[in-house]
N, C-alpha and C positions, 0 to 999 in steps of 0.2 A: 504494500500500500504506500503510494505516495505519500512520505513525512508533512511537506510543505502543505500538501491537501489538509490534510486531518488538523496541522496547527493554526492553516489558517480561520478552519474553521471552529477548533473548539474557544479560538479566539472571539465568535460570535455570541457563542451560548455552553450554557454549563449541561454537557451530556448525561453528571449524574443528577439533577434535577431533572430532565427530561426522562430518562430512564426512571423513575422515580413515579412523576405523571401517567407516564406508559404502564407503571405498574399497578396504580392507585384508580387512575379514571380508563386505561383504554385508550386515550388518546393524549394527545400535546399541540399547542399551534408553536412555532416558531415563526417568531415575526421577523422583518428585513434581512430574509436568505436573497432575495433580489432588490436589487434600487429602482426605486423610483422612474427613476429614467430606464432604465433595463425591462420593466413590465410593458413601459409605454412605446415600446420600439416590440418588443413582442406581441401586443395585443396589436402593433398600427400592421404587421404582418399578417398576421390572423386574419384582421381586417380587408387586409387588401384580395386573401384567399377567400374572404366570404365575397366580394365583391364581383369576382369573375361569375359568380352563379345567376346574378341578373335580379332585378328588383322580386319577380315575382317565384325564382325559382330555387329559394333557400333550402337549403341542403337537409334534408330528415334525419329529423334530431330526435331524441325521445327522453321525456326527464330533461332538457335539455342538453343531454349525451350526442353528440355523434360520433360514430364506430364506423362508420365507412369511409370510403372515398380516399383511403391508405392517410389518413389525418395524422394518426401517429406518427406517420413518417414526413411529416412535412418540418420543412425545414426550423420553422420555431418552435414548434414541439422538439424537436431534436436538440435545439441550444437551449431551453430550458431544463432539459431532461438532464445535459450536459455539465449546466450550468447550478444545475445543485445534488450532484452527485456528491462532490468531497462533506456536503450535510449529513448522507446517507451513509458517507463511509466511518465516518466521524460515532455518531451514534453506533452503528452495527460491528463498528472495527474490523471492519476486512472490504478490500478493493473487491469482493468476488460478489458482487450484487446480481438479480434477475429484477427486471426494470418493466413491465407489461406495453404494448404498444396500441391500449387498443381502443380508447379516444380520448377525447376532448370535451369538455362544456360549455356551449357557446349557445347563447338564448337571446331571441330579441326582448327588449324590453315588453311585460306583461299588456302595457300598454297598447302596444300596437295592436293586440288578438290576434297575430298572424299564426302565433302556434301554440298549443296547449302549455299552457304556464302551472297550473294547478289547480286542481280538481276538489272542491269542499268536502271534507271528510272522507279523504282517501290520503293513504300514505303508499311510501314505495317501500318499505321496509322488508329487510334482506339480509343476507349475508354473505358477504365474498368471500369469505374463506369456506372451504367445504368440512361440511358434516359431519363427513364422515372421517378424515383424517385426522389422528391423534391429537392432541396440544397445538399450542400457537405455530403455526408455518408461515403465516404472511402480517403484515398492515396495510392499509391502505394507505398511502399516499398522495398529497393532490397538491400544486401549488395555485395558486391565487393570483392572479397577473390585476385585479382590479379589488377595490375594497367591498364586503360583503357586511349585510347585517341581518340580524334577524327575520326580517324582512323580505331580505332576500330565497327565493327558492336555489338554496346552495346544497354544502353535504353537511347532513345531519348524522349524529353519531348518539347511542345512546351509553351514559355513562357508567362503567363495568361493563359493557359489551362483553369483553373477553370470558367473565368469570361465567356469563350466559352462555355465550359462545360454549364453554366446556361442557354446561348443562345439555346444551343443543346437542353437541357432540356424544354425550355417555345416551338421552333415547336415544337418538340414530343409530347409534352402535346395535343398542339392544333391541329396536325397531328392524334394524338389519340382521340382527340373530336368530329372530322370530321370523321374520319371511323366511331366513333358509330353512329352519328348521321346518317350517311350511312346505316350504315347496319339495322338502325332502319327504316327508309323511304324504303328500298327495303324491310324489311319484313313486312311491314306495307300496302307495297300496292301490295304485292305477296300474302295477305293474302284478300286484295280486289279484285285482279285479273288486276288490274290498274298499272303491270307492268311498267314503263317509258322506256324504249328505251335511 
């Protein structure tokens, strides 16, 4: 791992506070991993890519997500991805990261009505890490190129996620133990003809 990465960044922020957050609530923000002037040169990019699609033929979004159109690989998704890696390395302490490529958040203003902003009394709630695989394996990560509030339809995080998360994980396990053991006794007595009803 790059020295100069990891100093410059634990020069930003105090990693065992953070690791600390991450252990207490599930999450952490770190604020000013990008400047000011660095969001506004990435979002005027963004910008200029939404602009090629033509007033009336904005790009399907969903949640405000969009996943197509190889987004992740566009060039300011690339330098920002880039450009706070040494925050990632810094916390996780190893250059060996897996980074997802697989969108972006970009929504018109609710105001315009041009695309489903949010819906009363519905939520998206979910979870990206799977089920069914042991202990913690991932976080999500997301950076912020403009300022967000309450207000905003952004990413909502519920607090101890993770200790649920593990809840979520031990049913599924057992939820998954029971269908096999299921599908084992149906084909066990489909194969003696001893059906169960």
């Amino acid at each position: 791992m790059a020295d100069d990465a990891i100093n410059t960044a634990e020069a930003k922020f105090n990693r065992d506070a953070i690791m600390k957050e991450l252990n207490d609530k599930g999450y952490c923000v770190i604020p000013d991993v990008l400047t000011s002037e660095e969001c506004d040169v990435y979002t005027g990019k963004l910008r200029d890519w939404l602009s090629t699609f033509g007033a009336d033929e904005a790009p399907y979004q969903q949640y405000s997500i969009i996943n197509s159109y190889r987004v992740g690989h566009l060039e300011p998704t690339w330098e920002v991805r880039l450009k706070v890696k040494s925050v990632f390395q810094t916390i996780w302490q190893t250059d060996k990261l897996l980074s997802s490529f697989d969108s972006v958040a970009i929504a018109e203003p609710p105001e315009k009505k041009s695309q489903e902003f949010h819906t009363p009394n519905t939520n998206w709630f979910h979870m990206d890490q799977i089920a069914i695989r042991v202990g913690l394996h991932g976080y999500q990560g997301a950076v912020y190129l403009e300022e967000t509030s309450e207000t905003d339809y952004c990413f909502r995080y519920g607090v101890q996620t993770p200790s649920f998360t593990l809840n979520v994980q031990e049913v599924t396990r057992v939820c998954h133990l029971l269908t096999f053991i299921f599908l084992v006794l149906v084909s066990s007595t489909q194969k003696s003809g001893q059906f169960v009803k």
